[in-house]
C-alpha positions in Angstrom: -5.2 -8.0 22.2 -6.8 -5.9 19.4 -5.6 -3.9 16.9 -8.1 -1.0 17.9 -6.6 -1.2 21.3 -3.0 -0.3 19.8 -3.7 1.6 17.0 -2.7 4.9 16.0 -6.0 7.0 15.9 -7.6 9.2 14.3 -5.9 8.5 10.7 -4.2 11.1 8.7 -6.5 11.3 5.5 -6.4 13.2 2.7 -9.3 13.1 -0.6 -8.2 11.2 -3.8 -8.1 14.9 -5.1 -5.2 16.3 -2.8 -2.1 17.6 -4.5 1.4 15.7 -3.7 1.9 19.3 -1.8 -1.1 19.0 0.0 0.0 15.3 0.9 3.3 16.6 1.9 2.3 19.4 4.4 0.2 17.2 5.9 2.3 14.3 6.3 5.2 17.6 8.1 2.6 19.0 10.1 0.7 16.0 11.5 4.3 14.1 11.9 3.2 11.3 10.6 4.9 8.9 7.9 1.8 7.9 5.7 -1.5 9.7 5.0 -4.5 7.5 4.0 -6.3 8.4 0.9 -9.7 8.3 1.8 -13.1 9.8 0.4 -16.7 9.2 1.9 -15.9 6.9 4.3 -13.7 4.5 2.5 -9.9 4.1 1.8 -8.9 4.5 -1.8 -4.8 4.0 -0.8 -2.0 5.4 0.9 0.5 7.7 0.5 4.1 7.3 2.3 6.5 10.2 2.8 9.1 7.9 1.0 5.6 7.4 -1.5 6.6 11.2 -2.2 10.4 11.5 -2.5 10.8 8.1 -4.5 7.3 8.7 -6.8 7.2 12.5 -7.1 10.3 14.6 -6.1 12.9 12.1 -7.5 11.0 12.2 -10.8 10.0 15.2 -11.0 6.7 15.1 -11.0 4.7 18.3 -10.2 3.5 18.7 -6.5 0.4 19.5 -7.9 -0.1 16.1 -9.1 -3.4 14.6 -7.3 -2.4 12.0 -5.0 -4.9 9.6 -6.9 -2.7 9.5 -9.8 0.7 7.8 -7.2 -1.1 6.6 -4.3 -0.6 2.5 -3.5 -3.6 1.2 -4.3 -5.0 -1.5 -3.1 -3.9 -1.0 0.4 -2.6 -3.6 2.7 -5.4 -3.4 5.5 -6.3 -5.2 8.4 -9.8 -4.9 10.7 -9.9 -3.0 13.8 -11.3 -6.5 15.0 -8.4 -8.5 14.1 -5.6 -9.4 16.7 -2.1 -8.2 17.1 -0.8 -12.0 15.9 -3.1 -11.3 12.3 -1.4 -7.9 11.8 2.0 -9.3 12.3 1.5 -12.4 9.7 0.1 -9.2 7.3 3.2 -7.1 8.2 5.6 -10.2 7.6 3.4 -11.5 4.4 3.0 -8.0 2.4 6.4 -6.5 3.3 4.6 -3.2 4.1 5.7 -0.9 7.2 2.2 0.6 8.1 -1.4 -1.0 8.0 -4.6 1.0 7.6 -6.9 -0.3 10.3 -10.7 -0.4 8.8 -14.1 -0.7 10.7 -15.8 -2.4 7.6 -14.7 0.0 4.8 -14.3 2.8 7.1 -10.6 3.9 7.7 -10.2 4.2 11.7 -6.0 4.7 12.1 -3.6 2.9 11.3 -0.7 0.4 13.0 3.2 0.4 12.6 
């Protein structure tokens, strides 16, 4: 089985430019845990809703911080072309609780 086939789709994305607020509502209203930092068509990092308590509310950052400037960067990715057994040796191998799924450079969802 693919990863598209189990994905979670369409990603949660926000520009390199977003605030840590902006991050944060969209991470409460979408109900998601991460939100992929993306602009013109390719992923620039991720942002986890522990990303934001541990990296900006525990330290007192300002919300309106861009999320370029906290983001985890490089991401962890896998292809939307890669099987479920690949994704798993990335999960176990990077320690990471959500992959970005690309299309080429392209962010198309995102798995875990």
């Amino acid at each position: 089985m693919r990863i598209a086939d189990v994905m979670i789709t369409p990603p949660v994305t926000v520009p390199p430019r977003a605030t840590a607020r902006q991050a944060a509502r969209r991470v409460e209203t979408e109900a998601v845990g991460c939100v992929l930092v993306a602009g013109d068509d390719t992923l620039h990092g991720v942002v986890t809703d522990r990303g934001l308590a541990v990296r900006v509310l525990s330290t007192g950052t300002d919300p309106e911080t861009p999320v370029s400037e906290f983001m985890s960067a490089p991401a962890v990715t896998v292809d939307a072309t890669d099987d479920l057994e690949a994704a798993y040796r990335v999960f176990r191998r990077a320690g990471v609780r959500r992959l970005p799924v690309l299309d080429g450079h392209r962010p198309v969802g995102f798995c875990g």
